[in-house]
Structures are given as structure tokens and as C-alpha cells.
C-alpha positions in Angstrom: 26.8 -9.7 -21.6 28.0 -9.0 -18.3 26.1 -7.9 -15.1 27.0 -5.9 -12.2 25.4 -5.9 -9.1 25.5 -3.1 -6.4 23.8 -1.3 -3.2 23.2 -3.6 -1.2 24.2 -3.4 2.5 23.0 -3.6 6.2 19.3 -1.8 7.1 17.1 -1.7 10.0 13.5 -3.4 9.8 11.2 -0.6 7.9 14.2 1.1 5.9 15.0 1.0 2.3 17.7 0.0 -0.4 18.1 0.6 -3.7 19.8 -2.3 -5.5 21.1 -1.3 -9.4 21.9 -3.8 -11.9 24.3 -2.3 -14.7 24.2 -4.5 -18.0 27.3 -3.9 -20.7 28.2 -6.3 -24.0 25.1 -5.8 -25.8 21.6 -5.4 -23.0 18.8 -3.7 -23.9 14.9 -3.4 -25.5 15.5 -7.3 -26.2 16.6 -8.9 -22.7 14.6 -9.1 -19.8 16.0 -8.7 -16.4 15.0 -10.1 -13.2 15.9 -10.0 -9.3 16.8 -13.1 -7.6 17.5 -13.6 -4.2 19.1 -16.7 -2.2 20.0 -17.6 1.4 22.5 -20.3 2.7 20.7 -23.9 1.7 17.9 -22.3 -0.1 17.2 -22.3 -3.6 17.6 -18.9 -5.3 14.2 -17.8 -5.6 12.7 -15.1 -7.8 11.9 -11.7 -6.4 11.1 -9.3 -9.5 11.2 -9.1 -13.0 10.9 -6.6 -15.9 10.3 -6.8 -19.8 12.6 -4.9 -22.5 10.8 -2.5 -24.6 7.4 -2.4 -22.6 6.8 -1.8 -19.0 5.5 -5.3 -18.1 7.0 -6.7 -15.1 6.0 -9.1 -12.1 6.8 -9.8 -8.3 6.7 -12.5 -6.2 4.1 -12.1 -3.6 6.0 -11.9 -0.3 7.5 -8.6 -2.0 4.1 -7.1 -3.8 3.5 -3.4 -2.8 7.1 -3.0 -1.5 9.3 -3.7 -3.7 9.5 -1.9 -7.3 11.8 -2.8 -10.5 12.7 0.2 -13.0 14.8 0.1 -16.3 17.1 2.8 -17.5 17.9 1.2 -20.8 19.8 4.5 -21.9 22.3 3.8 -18.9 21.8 0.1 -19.7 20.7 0.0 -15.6 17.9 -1.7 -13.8 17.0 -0.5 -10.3 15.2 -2.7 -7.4 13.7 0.1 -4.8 12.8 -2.1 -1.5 10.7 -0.5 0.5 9.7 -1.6 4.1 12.2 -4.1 4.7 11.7 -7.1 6.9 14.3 -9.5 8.3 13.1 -12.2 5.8 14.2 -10.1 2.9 17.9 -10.8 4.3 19.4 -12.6 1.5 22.2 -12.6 -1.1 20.5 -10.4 -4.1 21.3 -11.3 -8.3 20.5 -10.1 -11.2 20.2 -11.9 -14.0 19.5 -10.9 -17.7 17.8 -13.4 -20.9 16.7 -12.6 -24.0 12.8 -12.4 -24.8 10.4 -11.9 -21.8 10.5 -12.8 -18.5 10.0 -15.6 -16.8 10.2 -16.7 -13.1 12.8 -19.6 -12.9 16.0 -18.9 -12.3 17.4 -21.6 -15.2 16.1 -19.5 -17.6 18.4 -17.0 -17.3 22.0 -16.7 -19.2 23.4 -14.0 -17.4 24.0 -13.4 -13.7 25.7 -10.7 -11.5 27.9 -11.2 -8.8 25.2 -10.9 -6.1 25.4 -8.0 -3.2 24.0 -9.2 0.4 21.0 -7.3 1.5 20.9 -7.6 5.3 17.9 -6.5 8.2 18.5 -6.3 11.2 17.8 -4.3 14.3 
């Protein structure tokens, strides 16, 4: 399974990204994908999370009511709209992919992106 990670990029304070996640090698109805996100020193902390099959998913609480994770599993893609960006969502952004359901820790996960930096700033 391999991830790809794109669309991140530099944004002013109240603008918006969409980040996309594209899955090839075998993704779908059975893995569960989630958003990470890390800055220098920091762990990498969980920012969203979807099920396969179902539309369960979950967000960390600094990112409730702005962000929102999708899945295209015919395009084998999963989308992170971010909404009303703040400076503290500057980061480095993964994806990551496991098989059954989500969780929110990071070492549960088998399959990571390459990460695409999500800066804002004014």
C-alpha cells in the first residue's frame, strides 16, 4: 500500500485547503484512513480520521467544525477540507492508512504518506 500526499501550501489566517490522500496497492472498504499532523519537536498528533465502508469518522477537538474528512473509494482518494485556518494549524500534514477502524494513535497505523506542509500566515 502506498500513500500520496498533496495540496498543501501557504494560506492566509481564515482561508482554506484541501489536502487529498491517494491510496494505490490494495486500499479500500477495509482500511481506515486518518490525518496526522506534526511540527518541529512535536509529536505527530492526530487531526482526523474516517472508517472504510461506513461514514463514521472523528476529529480532534482543536479542528471540530472546521475541518472535514471525505472518502472517494472509487478513486481510492481521501480528502481533508480545512476551513478557517489559523496559524496553529501550520504543520507538516500525513496520511496514513490501517486495516479495520480507526483509531487515534499514530502507531497504529502501517501506512504513511510523504507529508505536504500546510503553512498560515499573514
Amino acid at each position: 500500500v502506498q500513500l500520496q500526499a498533496s495540496g498543501g501550501g501557504l494560506v492566509q489566517p481564515g482561508g482554506s485547503l484541501r489536502l487529498s490522500c491517494v491510496a494505490s496497492g490494495g486500499t479500500g472498504r477495509n482500511y481506515a484512513v486518518g490525518w496526522f499532523r506534526q511540527v518541529p519537536g512535536k509529536e505527530r498528533q492526530f487531526v482526523a480520521a474516517i472508517n472504510g465502508g461506513g461514514p463514521t469518522r472523528n476529529y480532534a477537538e482543536s479542528v471540530k467544525g472546521r475541518f472535514t474528512i471525505s472518502r472517494d473509494d472509487a478513486n481510492a482518494t481521501v480528502y481533508l477540507q480545512m476551513n478557517s485556518l489559523k496559524p496553529e494549524d501550520t504543520a507538516v500534514y500525513f496520511c496514513a492508512a490501517r486495516y479495520g477502524a480507526y483509531t487515534f494513535r499514530a502507531l497504529h497505523y502501517s501506512y504513511w504518506g510523504q507529508g505536504t506542509q500546510v503553512t498560515v500566515s499573514s
